[in-house]
ZAKOL-42291 format. One record per residue (C-alpha): x, y, z; residue in three letters. Coordinates in steps of 0.05 Angstrom, whole numbers, plus 32768, in hexadecimal, padded with zeros to 4 digits. Layout:
XYZALA ...
***
This chain:
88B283EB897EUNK 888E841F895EUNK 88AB84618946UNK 8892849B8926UNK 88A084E88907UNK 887785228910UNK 888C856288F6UNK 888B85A28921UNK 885585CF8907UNK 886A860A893AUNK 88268604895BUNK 881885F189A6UNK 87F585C889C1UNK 87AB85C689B3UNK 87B985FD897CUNK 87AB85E28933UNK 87D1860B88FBUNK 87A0862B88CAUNK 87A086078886UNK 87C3862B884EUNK 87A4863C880EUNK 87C2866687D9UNK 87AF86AE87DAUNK 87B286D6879FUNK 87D1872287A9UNK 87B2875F87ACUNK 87C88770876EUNK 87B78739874AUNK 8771873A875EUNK 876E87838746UNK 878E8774870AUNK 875D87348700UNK 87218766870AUNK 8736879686E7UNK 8745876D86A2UNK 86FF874D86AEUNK 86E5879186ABUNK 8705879D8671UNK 86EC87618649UNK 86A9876B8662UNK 86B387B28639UNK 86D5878C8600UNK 86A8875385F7UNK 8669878185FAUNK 867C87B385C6UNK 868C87818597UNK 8648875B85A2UNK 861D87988596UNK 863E87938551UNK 8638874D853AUNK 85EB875A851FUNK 85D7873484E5UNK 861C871384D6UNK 863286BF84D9UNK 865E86C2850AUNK 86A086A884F2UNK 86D186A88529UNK 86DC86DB8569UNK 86FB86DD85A2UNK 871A871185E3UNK 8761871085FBUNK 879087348620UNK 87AF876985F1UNK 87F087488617UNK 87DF870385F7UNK 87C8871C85B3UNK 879D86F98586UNK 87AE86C58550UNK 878486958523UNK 8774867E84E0UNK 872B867684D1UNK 8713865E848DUNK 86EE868F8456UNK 86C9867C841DUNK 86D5869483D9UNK 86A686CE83D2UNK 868686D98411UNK 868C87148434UNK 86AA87218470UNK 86A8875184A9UNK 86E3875984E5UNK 86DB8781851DUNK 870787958558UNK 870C87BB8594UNK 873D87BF85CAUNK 872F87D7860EUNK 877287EC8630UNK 87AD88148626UNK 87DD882385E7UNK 87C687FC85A5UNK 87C987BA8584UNK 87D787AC853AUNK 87A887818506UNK 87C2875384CBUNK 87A9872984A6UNK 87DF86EE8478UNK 87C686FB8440UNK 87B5873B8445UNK 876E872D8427UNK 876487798419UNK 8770878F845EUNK 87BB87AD8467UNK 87D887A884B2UNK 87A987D984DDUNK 87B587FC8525UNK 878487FB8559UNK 877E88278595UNK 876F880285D1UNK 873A884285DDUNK 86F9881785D3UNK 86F988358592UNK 86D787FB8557UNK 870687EB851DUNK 86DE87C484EAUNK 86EA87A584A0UNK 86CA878F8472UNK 86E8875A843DUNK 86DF871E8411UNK 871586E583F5UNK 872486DA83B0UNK 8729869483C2UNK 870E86588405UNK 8749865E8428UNK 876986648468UNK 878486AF8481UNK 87A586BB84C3UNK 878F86EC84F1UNK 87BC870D851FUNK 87B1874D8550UNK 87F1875A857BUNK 87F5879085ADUNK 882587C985A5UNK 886187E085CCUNK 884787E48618UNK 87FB87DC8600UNK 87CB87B38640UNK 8787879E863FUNK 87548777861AUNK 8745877185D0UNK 8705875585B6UNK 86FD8745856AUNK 86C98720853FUNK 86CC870A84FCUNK 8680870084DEUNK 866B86EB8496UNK 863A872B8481UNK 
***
């Protein structure tokens, strides 16, 4: 003897139930267009700068996310970092050591913030941009040997 489970679906007879596939909100679609607009803005500003220069490192993140890294420098060579935030409110710059460059503020305005500096010594120095209190959208930032 044979037996066997089916589970209800709630459709009748002949009736198939439509497959489910995850749908993604209203809002989140807006908000997923809307930061890709914003990086778009981002990522061209800073590209229309990087003329010329080695690129180093660079990168575009959500001003949410922030930015952190530690590229290497070589003794001597100069450098060149520029930023730009697209968004709301402002992010903050460091740099551990400070090579020259003391903690900066941003405004997330499409404004360019750019520095130029060299290390005493090949070494590594961490980069960090963190968004301020409330601060949204996208920041774009390129370090270039000049």
């Amino acid at each position: 003897m044979l037996t066997s489970c089916t589970a209800d679906s709630g459709t009748g007879p002949g009736e198939s139930e439509a497959p489910r596939t995850p749908h993604a909100s209203v809002s989140e679609t807006s908000s997923a267009q809307e930061e890709k607009k914003l990086g778009d803005r981002a990522r061209a500003a800073i590209e229309a700068t990087a003329s010329g220069e080695k690129l180093v490192e660079s990168g575009l993140e959500r001003v949410t996310d922030g930015a952190h890294t530690q590229p290497s420098f070589n003794k001597d060579k100069k450098y060149r970092l520029t930023v730009v935030c697209v968004g709301h409110g402002s992010v903050a710059v460091t740099f551990t050591p400070t090579v020259g460059i003391p903690k900066k503020t941003i405004a997330c305005d499409e404004s360019l913030a750019s520095e130029r500096f060299t290390v005493a010594e090949t070494q590594m120095v961490r980069f960090d941009i963190v968004g301020g209190d409330g601060a949204s959208g996208m920041v774009a930032w390129r370090i270039g040997e000049i």
